[in-house]
C-alpha positions as CSV (number, residue, x, y, z in Angstrom):
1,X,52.0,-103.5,13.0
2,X,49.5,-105.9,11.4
3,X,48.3,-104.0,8.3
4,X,44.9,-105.9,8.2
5,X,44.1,-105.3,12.0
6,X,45.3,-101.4,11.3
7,X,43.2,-101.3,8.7
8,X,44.8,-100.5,5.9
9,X,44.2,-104.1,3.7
10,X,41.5,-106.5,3.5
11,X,44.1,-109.1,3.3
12,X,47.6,-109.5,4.0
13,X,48.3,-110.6,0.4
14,X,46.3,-107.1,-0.7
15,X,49.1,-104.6,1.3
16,X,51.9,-103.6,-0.6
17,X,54.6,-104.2,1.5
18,X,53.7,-107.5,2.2
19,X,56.1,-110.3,2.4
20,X,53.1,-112.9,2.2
21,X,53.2,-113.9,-1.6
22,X,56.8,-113.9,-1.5
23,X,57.1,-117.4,0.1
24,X,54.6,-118.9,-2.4
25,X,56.4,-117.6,-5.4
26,X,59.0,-119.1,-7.8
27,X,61.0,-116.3,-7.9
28,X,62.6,-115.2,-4.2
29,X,63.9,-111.4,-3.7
30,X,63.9,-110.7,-0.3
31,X,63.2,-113.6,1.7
32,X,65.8,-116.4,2.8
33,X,65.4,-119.9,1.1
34,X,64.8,-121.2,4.6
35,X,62.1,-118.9,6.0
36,X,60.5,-119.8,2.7
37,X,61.1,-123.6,2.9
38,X,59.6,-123.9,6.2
39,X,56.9,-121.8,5.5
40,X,55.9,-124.0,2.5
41,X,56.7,-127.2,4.8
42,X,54.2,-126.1,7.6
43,X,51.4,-124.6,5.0
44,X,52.2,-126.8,1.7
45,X,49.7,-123.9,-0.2
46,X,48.8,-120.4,0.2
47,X,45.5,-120.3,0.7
48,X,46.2,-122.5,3.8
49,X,48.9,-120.1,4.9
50,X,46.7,-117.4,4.5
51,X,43.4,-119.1,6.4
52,X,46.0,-119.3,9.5
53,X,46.6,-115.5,9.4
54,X,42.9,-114.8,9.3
55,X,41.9,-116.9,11.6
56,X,43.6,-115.9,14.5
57,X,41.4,-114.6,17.1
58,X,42.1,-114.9,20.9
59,X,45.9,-115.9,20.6
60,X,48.7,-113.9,22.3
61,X,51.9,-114.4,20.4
62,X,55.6,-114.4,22.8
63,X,57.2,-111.3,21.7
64,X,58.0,-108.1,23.6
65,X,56.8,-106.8,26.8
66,X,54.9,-104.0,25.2
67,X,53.4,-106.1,21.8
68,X,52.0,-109.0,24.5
69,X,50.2,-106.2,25.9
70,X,48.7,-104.7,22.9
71,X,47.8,-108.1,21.8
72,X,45.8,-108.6,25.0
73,X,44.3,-105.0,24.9
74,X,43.3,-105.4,21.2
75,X,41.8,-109.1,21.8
76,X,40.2,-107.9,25.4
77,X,38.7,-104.8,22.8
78,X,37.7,-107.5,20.4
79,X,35.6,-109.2,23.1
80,X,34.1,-106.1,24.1
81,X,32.8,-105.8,20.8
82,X,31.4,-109.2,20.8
83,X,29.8,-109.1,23.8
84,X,28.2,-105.7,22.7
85,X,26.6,-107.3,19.9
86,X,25.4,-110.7,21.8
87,X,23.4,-108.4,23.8
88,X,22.0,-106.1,21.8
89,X,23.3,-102.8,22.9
90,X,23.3,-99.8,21.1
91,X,26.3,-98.5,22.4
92,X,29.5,-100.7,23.7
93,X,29.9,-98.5,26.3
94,X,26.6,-101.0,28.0
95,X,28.7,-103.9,28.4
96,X,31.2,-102.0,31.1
97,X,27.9,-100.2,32.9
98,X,25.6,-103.0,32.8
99,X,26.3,-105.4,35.9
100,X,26.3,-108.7,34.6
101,X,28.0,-107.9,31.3
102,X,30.7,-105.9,33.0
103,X,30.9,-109.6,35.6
104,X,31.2,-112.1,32.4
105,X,33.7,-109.7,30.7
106,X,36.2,-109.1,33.6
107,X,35.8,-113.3,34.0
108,X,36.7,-113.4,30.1
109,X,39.6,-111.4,29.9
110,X,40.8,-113.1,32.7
111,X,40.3,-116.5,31.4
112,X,41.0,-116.1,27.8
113,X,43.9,-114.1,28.1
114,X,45.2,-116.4,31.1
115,X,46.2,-113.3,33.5
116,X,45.2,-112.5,37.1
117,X,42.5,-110.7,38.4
118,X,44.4,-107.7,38.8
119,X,45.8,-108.0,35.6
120,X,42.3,-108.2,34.0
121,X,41.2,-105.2,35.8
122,X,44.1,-103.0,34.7
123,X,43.3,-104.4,30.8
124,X,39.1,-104.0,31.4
125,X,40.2,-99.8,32.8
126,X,41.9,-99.8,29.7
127,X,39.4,-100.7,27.1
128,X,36.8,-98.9,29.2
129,X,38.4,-95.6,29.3
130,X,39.4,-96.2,25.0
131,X,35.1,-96.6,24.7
132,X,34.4,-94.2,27.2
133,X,36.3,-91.8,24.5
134,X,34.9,-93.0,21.2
């Protein structure tokens, strides 16, 4: 799991298992001297490697069945969130009973994260039964 998104650094670089500063520094320990090559090709510098990381938002990375779909239900949760603060509500719970909310949001997941309708309503059950418990 992503240590910044599960909360437990600010930054990638500030987690203590981190493999991060290891492609940016002279000396290599663990890393291959290709993985690091590349990774300096692509990034040249840190702080543009690091930008990358952070500014990931509404991307799904290809990986395995069960990671694509936490990626979506964390990025559908993520818009929830937003959507919850564009309209002012006190509790995120408004976006899924309030009509027109609940309308743009199932039309968002479905958009953003490129799925079918069904597809969003399975994710939208999901995030509303995680706020529904909070």
């Amino acid at each position: 799991m992503n240590p910044v998104k599960a909360g437990m650094a600010k930054k990638a670089a500030d987690y203590k298992y981190s493999s991060i500063k290891e492609y940016f520094a002279e000396e290599k320990m663990l890393i291959h001297e290709e993985a690091v090559r590349f990774i300096r090709n692509r990034f040249g510098e840190f702080h543009i490697f690091e930008a990358f990381h952070q500014g990931r938002k509404y991307e799904v990375f290809e990986d395995v069945k069960e990671e694509i779909e936490q990626q979506r239900i964390d990025i559908a949760e993520m818009m929830a969130h937003e959507l919850c603060e564009k309209n002012k509500f006190d509790f995120c719970i408004q976006v899924f009973e309030e009509k027109a909310v609940r309308e743009e949001y199932l039309k968002k997941i479905q958009q953003t994260l490129d799925v079918s309708c069904r597809k969003s309503q399975e994710i939208y059950s999901k995030i509303r039964k995680k706020m529904k418990s909070k």
